[in-house]
PQR file of N, CA, C, O and H, with PARSE charges and radii, in Angstrom:
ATOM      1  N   UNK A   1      19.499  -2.451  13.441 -0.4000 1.5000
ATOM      2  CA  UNK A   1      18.867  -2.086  14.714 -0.0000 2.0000
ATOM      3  C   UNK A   1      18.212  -0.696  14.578  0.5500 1.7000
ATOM      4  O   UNK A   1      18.736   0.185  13.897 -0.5500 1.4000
ATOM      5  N   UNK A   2      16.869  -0.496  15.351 -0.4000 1.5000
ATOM      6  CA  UNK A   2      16.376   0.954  15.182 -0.0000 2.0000
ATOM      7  C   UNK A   2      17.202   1.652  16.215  0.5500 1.7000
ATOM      8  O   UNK A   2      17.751   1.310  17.263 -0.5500 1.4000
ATOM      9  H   UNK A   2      16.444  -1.212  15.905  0.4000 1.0000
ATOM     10  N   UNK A   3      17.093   2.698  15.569 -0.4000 1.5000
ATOM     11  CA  UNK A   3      17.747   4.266  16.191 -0.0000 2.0000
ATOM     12  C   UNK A   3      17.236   4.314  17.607  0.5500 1.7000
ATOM     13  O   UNK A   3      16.359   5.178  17.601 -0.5500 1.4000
ATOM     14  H   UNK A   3      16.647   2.976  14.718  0.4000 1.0000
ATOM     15  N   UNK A   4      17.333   3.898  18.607 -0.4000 1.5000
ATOM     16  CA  UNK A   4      16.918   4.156  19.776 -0.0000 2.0000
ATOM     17  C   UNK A   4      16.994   5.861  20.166  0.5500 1.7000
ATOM     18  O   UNK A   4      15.971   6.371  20.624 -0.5500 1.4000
ATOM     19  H   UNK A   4      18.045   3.196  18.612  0.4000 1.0000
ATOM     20  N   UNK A   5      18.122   6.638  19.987 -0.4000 1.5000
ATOM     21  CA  UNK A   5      18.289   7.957  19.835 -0.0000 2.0000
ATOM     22  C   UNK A   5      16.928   8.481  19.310  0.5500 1.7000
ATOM     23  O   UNK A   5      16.306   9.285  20.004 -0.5500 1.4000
ATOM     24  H   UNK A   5      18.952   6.223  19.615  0.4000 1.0000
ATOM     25  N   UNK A   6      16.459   8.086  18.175 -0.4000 1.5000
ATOM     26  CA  UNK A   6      15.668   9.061  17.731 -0.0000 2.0000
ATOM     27  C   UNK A   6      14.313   8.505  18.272  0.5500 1.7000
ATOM     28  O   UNK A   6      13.458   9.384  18.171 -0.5500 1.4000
ATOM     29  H   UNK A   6      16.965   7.433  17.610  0.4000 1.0000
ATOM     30  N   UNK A   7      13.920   7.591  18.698 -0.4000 1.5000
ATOM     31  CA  UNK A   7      12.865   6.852  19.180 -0.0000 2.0000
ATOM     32  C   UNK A   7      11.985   6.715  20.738  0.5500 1.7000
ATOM     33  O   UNK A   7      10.946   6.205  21.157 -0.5500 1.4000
ATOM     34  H   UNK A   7      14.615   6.877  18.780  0.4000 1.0000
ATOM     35  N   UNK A   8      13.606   7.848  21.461 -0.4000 1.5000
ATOM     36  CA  UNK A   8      13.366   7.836  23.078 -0.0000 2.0000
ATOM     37  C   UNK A   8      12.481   9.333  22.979  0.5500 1.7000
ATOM     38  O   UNK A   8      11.503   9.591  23.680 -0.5500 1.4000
ATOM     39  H   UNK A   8      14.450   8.262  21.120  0.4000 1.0000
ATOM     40  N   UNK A   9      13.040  10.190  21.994 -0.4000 1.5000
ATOM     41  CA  UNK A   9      11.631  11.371  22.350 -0.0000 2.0000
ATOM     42  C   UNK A   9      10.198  11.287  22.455  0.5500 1.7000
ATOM     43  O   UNK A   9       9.406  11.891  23.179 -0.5500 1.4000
ATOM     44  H   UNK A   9      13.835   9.980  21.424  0.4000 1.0000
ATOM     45  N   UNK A  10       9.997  10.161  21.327 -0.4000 1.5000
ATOM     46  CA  UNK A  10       8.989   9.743  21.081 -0.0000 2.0000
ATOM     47  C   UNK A  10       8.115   9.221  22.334  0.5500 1.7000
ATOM     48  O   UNK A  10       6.909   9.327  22.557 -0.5500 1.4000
ATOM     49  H   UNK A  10      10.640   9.671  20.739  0.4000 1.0000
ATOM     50  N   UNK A  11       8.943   8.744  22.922 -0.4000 1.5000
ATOM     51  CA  UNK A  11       8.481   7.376  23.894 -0.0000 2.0000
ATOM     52  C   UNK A  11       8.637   8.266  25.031  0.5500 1.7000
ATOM     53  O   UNK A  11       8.432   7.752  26.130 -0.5500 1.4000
ATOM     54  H   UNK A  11       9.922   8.658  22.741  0.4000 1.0000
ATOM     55  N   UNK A  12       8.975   9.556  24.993 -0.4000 1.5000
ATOM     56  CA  UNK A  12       8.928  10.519  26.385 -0.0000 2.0000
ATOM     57  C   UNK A  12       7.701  11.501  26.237  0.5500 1.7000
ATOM     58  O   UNK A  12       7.016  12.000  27.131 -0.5500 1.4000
ATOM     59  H   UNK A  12       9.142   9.974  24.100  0.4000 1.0000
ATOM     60  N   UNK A  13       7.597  11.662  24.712 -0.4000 1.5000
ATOM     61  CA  UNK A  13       6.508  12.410  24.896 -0.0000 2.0000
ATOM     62  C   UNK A  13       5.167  11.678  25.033  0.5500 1.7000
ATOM     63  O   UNK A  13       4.259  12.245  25.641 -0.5500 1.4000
ATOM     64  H   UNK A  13       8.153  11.257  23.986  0.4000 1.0000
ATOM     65  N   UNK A  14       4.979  10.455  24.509 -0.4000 1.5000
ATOM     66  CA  UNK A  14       4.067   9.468  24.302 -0.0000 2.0000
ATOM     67  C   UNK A  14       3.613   9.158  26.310  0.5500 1.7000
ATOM     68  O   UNK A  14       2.544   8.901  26.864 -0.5500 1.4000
ATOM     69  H   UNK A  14       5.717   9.995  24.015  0.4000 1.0000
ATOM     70  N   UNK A  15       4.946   9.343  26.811 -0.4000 1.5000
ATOM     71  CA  UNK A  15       4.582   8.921  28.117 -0.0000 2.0000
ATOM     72  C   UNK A  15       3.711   9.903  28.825  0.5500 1.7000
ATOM     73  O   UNK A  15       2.675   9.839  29.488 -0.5500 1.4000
ATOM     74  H   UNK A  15       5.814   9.551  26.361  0.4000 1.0000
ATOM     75  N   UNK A  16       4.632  10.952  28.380 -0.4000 1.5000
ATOM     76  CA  UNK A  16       3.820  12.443  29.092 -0.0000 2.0000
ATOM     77  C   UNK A  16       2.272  12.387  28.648  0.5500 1.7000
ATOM     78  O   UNK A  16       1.398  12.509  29.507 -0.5500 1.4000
ATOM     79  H   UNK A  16       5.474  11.004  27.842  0.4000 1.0000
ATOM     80  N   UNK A  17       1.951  12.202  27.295 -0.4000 1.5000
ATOM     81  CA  UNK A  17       0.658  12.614  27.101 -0.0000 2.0000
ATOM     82  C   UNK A  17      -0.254  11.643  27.504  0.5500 1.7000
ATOM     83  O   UNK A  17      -1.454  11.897  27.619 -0.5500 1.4000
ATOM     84  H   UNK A  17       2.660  12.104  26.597  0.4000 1.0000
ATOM     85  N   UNK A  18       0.388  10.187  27.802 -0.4000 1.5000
ATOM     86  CA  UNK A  18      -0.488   9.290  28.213 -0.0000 2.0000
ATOM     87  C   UNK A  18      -0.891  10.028  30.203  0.5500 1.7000
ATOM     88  O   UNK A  18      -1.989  10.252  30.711 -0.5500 1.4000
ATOM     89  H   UNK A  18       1.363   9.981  27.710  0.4000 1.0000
ATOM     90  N   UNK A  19       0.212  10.160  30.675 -0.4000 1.5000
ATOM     91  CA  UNK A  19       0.121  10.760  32.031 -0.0000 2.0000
ATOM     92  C   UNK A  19      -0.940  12.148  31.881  0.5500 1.7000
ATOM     93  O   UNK A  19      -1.992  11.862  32.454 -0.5500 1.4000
ATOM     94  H   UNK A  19       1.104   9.978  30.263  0.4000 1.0000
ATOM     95  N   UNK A  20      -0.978  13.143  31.466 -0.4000 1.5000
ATOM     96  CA  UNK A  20      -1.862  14.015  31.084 -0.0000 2.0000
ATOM     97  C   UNK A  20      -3.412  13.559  30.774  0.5500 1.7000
ATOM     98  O   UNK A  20      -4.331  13.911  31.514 -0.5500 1.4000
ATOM     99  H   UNK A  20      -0.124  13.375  31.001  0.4000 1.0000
ATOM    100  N   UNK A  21      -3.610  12.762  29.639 -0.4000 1.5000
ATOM    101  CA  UNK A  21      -4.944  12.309  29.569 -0.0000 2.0000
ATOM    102  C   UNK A  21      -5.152  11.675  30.456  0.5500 1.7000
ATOM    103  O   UNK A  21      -6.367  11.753  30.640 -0.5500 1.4000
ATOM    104  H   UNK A  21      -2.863  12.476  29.038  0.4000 1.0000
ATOM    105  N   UNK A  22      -4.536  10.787  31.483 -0.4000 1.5000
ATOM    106  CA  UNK A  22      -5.095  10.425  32.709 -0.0000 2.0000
ATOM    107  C   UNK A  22      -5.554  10.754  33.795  0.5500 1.7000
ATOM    108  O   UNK A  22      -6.450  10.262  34.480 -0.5500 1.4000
ATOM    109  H   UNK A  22      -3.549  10.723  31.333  0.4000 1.0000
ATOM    110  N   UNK A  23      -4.608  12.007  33.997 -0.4000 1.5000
ATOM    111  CA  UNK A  23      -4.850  13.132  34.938 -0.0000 2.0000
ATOM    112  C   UNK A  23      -6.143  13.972  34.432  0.5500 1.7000
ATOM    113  O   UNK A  23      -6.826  14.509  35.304 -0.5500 1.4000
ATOM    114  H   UNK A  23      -3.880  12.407  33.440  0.4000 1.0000
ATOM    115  N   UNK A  24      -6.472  14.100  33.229 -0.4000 1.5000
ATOM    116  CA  UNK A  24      -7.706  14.537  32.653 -0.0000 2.0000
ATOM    117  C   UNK A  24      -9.059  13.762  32.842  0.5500 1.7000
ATOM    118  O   UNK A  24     -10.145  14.168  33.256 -0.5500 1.4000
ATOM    119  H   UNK A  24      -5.916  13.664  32.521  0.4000 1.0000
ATOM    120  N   UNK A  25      -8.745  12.784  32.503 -0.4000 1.5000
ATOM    121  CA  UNK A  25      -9.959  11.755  32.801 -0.0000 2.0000
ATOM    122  C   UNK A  25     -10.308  11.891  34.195  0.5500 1.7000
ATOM    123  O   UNK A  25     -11.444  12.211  34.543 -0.5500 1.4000
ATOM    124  H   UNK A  25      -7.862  12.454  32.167  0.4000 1.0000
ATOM    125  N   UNK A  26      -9.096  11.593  35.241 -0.4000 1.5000
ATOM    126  CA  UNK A  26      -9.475  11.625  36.632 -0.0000 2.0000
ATOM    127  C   UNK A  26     -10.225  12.917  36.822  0.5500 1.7000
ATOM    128  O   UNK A  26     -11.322  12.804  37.367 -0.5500 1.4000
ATOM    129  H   UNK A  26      -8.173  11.333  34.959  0.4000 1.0000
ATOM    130  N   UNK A  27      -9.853  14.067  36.489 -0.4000 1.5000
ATOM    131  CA  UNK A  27     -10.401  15.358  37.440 -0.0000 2.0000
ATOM    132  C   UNK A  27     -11.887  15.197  36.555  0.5500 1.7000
ATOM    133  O   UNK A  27     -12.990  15.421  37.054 -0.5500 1.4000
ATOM    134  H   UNK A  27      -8.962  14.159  36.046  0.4000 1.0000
ATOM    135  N   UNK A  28     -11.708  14.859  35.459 -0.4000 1.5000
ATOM    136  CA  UNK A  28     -12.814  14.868  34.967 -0.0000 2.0000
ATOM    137  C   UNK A  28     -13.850  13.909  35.895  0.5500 1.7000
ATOM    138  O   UNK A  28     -14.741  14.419  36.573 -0.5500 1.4000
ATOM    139  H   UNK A  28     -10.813  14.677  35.054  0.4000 1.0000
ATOM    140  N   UNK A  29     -13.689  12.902  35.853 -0.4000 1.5000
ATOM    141  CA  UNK A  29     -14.146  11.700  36.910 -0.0000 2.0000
ATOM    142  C   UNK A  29     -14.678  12.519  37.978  0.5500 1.7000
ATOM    143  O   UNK A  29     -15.845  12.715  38.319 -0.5500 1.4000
ATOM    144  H   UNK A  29     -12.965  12.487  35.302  0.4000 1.0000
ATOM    145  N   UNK A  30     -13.549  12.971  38.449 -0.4000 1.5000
ATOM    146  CA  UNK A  30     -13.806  13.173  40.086 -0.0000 2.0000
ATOM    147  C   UNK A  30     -14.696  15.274  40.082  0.5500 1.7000
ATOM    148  O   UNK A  30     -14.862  15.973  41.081 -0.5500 1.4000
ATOM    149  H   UNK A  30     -12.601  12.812  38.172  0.4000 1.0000
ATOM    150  N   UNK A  31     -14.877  15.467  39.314 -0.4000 1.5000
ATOM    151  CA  UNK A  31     -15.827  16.883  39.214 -0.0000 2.0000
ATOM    152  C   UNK A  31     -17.090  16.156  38.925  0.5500 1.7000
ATOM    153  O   UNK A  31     -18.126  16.396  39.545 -0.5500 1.4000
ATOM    154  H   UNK A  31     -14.742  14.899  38.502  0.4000 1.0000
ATOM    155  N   UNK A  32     -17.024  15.470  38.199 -0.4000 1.5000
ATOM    156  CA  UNK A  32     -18.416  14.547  37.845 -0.0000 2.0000
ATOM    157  C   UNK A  32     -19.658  13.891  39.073  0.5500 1.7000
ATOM    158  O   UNK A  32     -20.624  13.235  38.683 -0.5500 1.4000
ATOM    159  H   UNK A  32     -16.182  15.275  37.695  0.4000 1.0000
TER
END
């Protein structure tokens, strides 16, 4: 089985940066 331990940072930071570039795109969007 994979290491879930070592695999949840991943998948927290992966979340954050997906939330960030979205929030980027939008303001970007919406200044546009």
């Amino acid at each position: 089985m994979t290491d879930i331990v070592g695999l949840l940072p991943m998948l927290i930071f992966g979340g954050i940066a997906v939330v960030i570039i979205g929030m980027v795109f939008s303001f970007k969007n919406w200044t546009h």
